[in-house]
RODREN-275211 format. One line per 8 residues: number of its first residue (from 1); their letters; for each residue x, y, z of C-alpha. Coordinates in nm, 2 decimals, decimal comma. Each point is the difference from the previous one (the first is absolute). Layout:
<pts>
NUM	A	X/Y/Z | ...
</pts>
This chain:
<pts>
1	XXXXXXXX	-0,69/2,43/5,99 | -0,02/-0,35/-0,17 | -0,21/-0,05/-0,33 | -0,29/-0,22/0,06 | 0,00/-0,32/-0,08 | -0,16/-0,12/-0,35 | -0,01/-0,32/-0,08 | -0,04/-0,07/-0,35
9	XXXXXXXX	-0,18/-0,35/0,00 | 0,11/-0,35/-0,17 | 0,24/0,03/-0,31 | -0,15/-0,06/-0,30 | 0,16/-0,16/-0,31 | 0,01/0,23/-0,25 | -0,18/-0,08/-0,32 | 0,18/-0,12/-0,27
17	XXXXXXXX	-0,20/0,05/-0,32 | 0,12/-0,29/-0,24 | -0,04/-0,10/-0,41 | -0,28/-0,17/0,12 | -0,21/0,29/0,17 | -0,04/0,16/-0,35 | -0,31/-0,10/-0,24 | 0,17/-0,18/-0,22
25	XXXXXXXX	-0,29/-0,05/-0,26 | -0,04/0,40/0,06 | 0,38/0,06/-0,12 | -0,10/-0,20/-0,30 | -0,24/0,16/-0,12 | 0,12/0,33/0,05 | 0,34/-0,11/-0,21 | -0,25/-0,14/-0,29
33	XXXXXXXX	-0,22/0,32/-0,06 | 0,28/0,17/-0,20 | 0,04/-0,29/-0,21 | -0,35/-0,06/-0,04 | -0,07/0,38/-0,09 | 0,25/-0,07/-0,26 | -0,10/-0,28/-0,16 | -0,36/0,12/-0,01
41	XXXXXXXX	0,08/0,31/-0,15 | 0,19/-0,21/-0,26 | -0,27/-0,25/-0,08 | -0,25/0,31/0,01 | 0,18/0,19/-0,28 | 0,11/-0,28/-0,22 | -0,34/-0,14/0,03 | -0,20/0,32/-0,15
49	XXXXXXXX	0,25/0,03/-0,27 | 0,15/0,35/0,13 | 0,38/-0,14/-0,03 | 0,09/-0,22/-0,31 | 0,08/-0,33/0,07 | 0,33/0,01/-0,18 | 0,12/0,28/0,21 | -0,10/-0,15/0,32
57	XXXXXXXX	-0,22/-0,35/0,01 | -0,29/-0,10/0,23 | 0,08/-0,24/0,33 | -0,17/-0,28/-0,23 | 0,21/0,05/-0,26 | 0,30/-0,05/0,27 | -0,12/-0,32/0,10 | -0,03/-0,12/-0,29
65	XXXXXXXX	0,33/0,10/-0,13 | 0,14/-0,17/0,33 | -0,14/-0,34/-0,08 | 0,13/0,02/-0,38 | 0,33/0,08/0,15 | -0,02/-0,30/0,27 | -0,09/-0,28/-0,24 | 0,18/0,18/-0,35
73	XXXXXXXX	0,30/0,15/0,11 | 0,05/-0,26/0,34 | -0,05/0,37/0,24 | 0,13/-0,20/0,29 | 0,32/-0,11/-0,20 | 0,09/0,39/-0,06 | -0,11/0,10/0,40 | 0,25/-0,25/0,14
81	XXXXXXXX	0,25/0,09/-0,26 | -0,06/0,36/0,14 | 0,02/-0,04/0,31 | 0,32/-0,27/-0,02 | 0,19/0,32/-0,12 | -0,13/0,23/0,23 | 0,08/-0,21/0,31 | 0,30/-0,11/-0,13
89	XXXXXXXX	0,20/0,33/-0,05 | -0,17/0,12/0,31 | 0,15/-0,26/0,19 | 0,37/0,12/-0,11 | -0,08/0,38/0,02 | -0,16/-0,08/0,36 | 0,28/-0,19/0,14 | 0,24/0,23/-0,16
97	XXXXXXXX	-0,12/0,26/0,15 | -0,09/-0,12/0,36 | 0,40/-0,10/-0,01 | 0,10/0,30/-0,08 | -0,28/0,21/0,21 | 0,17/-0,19/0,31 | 0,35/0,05/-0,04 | -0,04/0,33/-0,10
105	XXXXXXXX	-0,24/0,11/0,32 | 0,22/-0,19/0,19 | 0,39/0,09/-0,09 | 0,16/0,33/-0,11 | 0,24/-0,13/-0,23 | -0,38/-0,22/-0,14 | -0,16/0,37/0,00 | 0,37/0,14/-0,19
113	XXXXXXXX	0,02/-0,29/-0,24 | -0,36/-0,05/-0,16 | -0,23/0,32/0,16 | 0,09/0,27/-0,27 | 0,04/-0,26/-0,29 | -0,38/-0,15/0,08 | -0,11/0,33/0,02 | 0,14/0,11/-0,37
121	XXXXXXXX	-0,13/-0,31/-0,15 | -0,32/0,06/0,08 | -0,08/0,29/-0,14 | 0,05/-0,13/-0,34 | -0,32/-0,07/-0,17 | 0,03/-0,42/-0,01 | -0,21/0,06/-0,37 | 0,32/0,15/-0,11
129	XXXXXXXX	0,17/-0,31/0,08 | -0,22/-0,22/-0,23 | 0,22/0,08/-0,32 | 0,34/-0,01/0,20 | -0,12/-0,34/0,15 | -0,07/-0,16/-0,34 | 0,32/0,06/-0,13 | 0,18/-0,10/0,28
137	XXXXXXXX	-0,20/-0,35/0,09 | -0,21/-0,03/-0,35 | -0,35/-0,07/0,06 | -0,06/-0,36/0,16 | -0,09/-0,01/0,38 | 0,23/0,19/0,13 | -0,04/0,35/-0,09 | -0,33/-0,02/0,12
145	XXXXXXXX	0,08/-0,12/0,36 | 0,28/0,22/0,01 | -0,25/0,35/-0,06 | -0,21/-0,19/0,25 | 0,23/-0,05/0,24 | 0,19/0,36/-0,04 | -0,34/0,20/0,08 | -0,09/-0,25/0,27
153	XXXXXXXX	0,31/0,06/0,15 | 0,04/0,38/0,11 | -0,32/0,05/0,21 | 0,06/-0,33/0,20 | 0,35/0,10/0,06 | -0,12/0,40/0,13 | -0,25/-0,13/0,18 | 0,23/-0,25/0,18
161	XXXXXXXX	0,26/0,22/0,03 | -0,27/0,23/0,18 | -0,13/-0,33/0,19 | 0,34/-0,05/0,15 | 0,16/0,39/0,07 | -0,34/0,07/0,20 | 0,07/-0,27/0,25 | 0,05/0,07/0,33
169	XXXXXXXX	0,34/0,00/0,10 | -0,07/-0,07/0,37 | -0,15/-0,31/-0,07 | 0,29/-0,08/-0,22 | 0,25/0,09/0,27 | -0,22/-0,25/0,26 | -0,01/-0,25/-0,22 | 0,38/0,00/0,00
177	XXXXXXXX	0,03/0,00/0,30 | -0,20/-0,31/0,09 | 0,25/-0,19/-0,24 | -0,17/0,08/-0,36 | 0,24/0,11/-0,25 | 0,06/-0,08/-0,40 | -0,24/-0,14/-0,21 | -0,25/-0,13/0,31
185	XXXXXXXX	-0,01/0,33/0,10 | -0,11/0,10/-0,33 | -0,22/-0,30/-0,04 | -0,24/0,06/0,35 | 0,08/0,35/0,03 | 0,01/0,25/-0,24 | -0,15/-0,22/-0,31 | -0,34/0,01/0,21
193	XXXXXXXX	0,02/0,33/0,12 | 0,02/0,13/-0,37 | -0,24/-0,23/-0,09 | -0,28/0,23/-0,09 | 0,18/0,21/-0,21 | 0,15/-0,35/-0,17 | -0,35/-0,09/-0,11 | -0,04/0,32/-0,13
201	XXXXXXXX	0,26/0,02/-0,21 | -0,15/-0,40/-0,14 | -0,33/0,18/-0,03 | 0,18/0,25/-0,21 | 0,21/-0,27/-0,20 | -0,28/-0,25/-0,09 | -0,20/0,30/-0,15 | 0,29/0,15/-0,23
209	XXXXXXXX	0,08/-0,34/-0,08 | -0,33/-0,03/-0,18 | 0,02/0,31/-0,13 | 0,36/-0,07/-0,15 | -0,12/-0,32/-0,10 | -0,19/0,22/-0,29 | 0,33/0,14/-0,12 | 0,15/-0,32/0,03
217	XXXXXXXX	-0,23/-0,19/-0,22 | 0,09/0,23/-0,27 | 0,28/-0,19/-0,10 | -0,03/-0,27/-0,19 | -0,28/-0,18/0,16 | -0,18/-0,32/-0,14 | -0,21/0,00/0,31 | -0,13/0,19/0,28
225	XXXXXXXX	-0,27/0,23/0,05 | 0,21/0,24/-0,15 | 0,00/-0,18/-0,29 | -0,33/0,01/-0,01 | 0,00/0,39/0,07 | 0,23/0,04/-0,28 | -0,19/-0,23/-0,23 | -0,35/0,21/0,04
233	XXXXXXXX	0,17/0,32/0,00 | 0,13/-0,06/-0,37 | -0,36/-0,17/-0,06 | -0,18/0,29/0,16 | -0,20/-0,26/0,18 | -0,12/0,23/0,34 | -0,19/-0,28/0,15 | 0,32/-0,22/0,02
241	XXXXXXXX	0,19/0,33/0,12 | -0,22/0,10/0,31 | -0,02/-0,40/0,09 | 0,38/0,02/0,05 | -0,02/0,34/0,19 | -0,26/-0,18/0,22 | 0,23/-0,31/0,03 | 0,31/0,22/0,14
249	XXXXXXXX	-0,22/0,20/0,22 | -0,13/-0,34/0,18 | 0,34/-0,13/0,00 | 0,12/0,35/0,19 | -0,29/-0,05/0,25 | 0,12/-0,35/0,00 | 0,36/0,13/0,12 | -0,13/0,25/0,25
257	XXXXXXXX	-0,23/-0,29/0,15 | 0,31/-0,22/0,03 | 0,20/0,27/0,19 | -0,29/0,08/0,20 | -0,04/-0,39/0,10 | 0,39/-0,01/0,10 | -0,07/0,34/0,24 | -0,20/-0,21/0,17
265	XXXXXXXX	0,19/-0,31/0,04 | 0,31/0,17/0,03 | -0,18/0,31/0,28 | -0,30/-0,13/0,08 | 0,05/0,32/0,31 | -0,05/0,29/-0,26 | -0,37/-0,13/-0,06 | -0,03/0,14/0,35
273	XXXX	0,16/0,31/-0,03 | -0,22/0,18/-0,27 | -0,31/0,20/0,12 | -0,24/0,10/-0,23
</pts>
């Protein structure tokens, strides 16, 4: 006996829910309440005298310290001085270790040759390389790029190295045999499928790169924010300490933003894949 018939009417599209389906203003305010709790509690407690002001100093005070900073010690100056350091070792510790995450993912003799050396180095503590750094290279610029560059380097190259080993082979093997091979094979094929784990890895690298950068300005520095930092830590000056701390934690959102901004120029498709 045949089934009856069912017909199951017109196809339907399926409903794609996109970036833009989400209450943005919403998000925002949800993200801000922390914050906000935060900084009310702080202005709260420093304003009815319940924490001393030179243990920890009211919002106000902040600001005001801020603008002494901006037009007294040129703020700005020491910011891009900062972040010229920050960027600049990142960019050799990055590229480094995308180079190395490639060939390594990609070759056995790369995997041989640099795998078990990376993964030595990186368990040393790069604090412990501040003393061995200044004797080596003294303590101009290049010390301090290099500690930037060396703690920048290891998570880019693991997760590139990841990026790369988790591709899938078939599609490697197709590619081939449509006529891709060597380093435009690499180039449209497996670079873009490992390219989610490639941007984590920079996500990872921008943010110890700013937290190196701390480290890094210990040696020897006539400017910088942590000049500055070291300057009000001798001075006891707390104001001028948690205006730096507030400095490197916009400049870390800062990072994240940027990394966030490339995701989406570089896959716009994953705003797509997400439900929530």
């Amino acid at each position: 006996m045949n089934a009856p018939f069912f017909d199951p009417g017109p196809l339907v599209r399926p409903a794609v829910r996109t970036s833009e389906d989400k209450p943005g203003r919403l998000s925002l305010a949800r993200r801000a309440i922390g914050p906000l709790l935060v900084l009310a509690l702080w202005a709260g407690t420093t304003g009815l005298g319940l924490v001393d002001p030179s243990v920890l100093p009211s919002p106000r005070l902040l600001i005001a310290t801020t603008r002494h900073l901006w037009t007294e010690q040129d703020l700005l100056h020491q910011i891009l001085v900062s972040l010229t350091r920050a960027f600049a070792g990142a960019a050799f510790g990055v590229s480094l270790g995308l180079l190395l995450g490639v060939i390594a993912g990609l070759t056995r003799l790369g995997e041989e040759l640099f795998d078990a050396t990376l993964q030595m180095m990186r368990t040393a503590p790069p604090l412990a390389l501040v003393p061995l750094f200044i004797v080596w290279f003294g303590v101009d610029e290049t010390p301090k790029l290099l500690l930037i560059g060396l703690a920048t380097l290891f998570p880019m190259y693991l997760n590139t190295y990841s990026g790369v080993r988790n591709v899938d082979r078939k599609v490697v093997e197709a590619s081939r045999t449509f006529g891709l091979k060597g380093p435009r094979l690499i180039r449209e094929v497996v670079l873009p499928l490992a390219l989610p784990s490639i941007l984590t890895g920079l996500r990872f690298s921008l943010g110890v790169s700013l937290l190196m950068l701390i480290a890094a300005e210990t040696i020897n520095a006539q400017a910088g924010l942590g000049y500055l930092l070291n300057t009000a830590q001798v001075y006891q000056q707390v104001d001028v300490i948690l205006v730096c701390i507030f400095i490197y934690a916009v400049l870390g959102l800062g990072a994240d933003l940027f990394v966030r901004l490339l995701e989406r120029l570089l896959m716009p498709w994953r705003a797509h894949l997400a439900a929530r």
